[in-house]
N, C-alpha and C positions, 0 to 999 in steps of 0.2 A: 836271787841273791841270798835270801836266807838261809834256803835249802843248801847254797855250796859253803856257806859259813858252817850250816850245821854241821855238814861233813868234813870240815875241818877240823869238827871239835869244838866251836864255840857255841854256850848255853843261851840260845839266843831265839825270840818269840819275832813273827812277821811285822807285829805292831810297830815294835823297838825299830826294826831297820827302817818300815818305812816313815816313822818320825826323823829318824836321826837322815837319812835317806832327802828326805823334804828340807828340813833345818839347811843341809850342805846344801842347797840348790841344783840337785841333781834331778834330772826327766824322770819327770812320774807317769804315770799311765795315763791318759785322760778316760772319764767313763764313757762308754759307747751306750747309743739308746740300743734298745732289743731290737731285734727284724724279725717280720714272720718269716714262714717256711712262703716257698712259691709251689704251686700246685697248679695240675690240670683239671679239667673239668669232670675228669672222670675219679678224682680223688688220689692219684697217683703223684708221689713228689719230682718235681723237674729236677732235682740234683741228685744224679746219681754219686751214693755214698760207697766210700770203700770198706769192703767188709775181712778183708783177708790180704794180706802181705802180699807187693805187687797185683794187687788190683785193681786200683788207679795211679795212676801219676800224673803229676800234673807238675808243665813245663811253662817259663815266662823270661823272658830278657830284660835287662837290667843295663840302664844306660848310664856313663860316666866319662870321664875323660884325664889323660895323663897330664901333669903340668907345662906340659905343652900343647895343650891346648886339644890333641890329638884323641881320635873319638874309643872310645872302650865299650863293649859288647859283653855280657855275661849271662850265658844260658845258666838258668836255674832249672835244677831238676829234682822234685822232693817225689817221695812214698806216702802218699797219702794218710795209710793205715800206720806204718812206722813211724813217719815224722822225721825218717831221715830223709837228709840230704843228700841225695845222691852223686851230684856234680855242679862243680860250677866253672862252667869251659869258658874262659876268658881271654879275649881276640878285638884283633880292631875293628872285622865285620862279623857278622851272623846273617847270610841268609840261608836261602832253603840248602844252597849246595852243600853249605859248609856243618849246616847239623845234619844231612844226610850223612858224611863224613864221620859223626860225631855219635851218632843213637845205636848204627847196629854197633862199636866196640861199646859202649855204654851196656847193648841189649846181650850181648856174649858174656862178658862179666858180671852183670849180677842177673840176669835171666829178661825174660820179657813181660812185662804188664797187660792186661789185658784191654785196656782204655788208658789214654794219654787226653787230659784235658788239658786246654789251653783259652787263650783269648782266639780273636778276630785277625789278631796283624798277620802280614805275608809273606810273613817265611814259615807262618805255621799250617797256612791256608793253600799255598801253594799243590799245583795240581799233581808236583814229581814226588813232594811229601805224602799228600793222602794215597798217591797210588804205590808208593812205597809200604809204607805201613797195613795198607788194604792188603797186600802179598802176604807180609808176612803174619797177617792174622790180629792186628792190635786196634780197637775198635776207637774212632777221634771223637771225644767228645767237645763241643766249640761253646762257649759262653757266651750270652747276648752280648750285643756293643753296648760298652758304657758302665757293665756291671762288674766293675772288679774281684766283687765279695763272691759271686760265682764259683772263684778259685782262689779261695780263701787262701789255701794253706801256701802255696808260692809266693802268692801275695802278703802275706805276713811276715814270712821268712824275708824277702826283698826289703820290706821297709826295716825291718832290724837290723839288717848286715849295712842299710844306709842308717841306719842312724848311730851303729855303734863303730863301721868301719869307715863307711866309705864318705863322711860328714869330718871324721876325725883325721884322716893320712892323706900326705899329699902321695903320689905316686909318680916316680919320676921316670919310670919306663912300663913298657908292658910286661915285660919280666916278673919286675919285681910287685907289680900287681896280682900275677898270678901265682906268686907265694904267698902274700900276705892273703890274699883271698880262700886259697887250699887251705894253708894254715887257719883261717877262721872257721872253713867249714869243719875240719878234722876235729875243733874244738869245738864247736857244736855237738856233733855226731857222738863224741864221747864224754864229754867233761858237763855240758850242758844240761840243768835238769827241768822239765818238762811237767808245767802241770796236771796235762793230760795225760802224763803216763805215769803219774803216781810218784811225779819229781825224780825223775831217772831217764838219763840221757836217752835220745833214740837210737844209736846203735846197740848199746848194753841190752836196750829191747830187743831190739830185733833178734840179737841171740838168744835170748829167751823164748820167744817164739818158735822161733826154727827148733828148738833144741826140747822142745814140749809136742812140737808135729812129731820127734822120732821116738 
C-alpha cells in the first residue's frame, strides 16, 4: 500500500500507513515464526528453487462457491521466478481432463516450464497427467502431504485473492466470477507491487528480463 500511494505521488513513509492502516481496523499481517530449510542427508536442499524465468511453476486449485450454493474450481497458476500469475481458469469442476484441456494452450502462449510443482490431490497425480507432461518433456515436482509451505508461492497468492476477493464479493454466476477473478489477476500482474522484486509489479518484471536476455 505505500508503495502504490508512493507512486501516486503521495510523501508518505511505511510507518504512517501502517499506523493509520491499524487505527482503521484494517487486516494487518500477522508475524510468522522462521522455518528452517529441509535437507537431505547428503546436504542437498529438498526444494528445488527457481532460478530462471519459466523454470518452475507451480500450480494449486482454489475452492469456492456462487450464491447459489453451486461449487467453483479455480486453477492457479504462478512463475515461480517472475511472481506472475499466469492463469486463473475458473469452472465448476477441475479434474485431470479438464486441465489436460487447459496446460498445453496455457503451454503454447507463454512457452513451457521445465518443472510444474504441485500438492498431492488427483487431478494433479493422476496417471493421464504425469504421462502427459512426461511426453512433453516438463519434469513433476510433488510436495509432501500436509506441507503447504512446500509451495509457497501459489499458496500465498490463494490466500490473498481469498481474503481480498473472494471473502469480500458475492458471485452470482460463473460468469461473472470469471471477470471479476481475470480482472484481479490482471491487476496483480501489472498494477501490484512486490516486495521481492524491488516493489514493482510482476509483469513490468518479467519484461525487464526478457528484454536484458536480448
Amino acid at each position: 500500500m505505500t508503495a502504490l500511494l508512493q507512486d501516486e505521488g503521495w510523501r508518505v513513509n511505511h510507518r504512517r500507513v501502517e499506523r493509520i492502516w491499524r487505527q482503521e481496523g484494517l487486516k494487518a499481517p500477522k508475524r510468522r515464526p522462521k522455518r528452517s530449510r529441509l535437507w537431505f542427508n547428503d546436504g542437498s536442499c529438498m526444494r528445488r528453487r527457481a532460478e530462471r524465468r519459466d523454470h518452475v511453476w507451480s500450480y494449486d486449485v482454489l475452492l469456492d462457491r456462487t450464491h447459489d450454493g453451486r461449487p467453483l474450481r479455480m486453477l492457479t497458476v504462478v512463475d515461480e521466478w517472475t511472481r506472475e500469475r499466469l492463469a486463473i481458469d475458473v469452472a465448476r469442476g477441475l479434474r485431470s481432463g479438464e486441465m489436460l484441456d487447459r496446460m498445453p494452450e496455457l503451454f503454447v502462449s507463454r512457452g513451457m516450464p521445465a518443472s510444474l510443482r504441485s500438492d498431492n490431490g488427483s487431478a494433479f497425480t493422476a496417471r493421464k497427467v504425469w504421462q502427459w507432461l512426461q511426453c512433453v518433456g516438463v519434469k513433476t515436482l510433488c510436495i509432501k502431504p500436509r506441507r503447504p509451505w512446500e509451495n509457497g508461492q501459489v499458496e500465498s497468492f490463494n490466500g490473498k485473492l481469498r481474503d481480498e476477493l473472494h471473502n469480500r464479493e458475492i458471485f452470482s454466476t460463473l460468469r461473472e466470477a470469471q471477470a471479476l477473478i481475470e480482472a484481479r489477476r490482471q491487476e496483480y500482474n501489472w498494477r501490484r507491487p512486490l516486495s521481492s522484486l524491488g516493489y514493482r509489479p510482476p509483469a513490468p518484471e518479467m519484461v525487464q528480463i526478457a528484454v536484458g536476455l536480448t
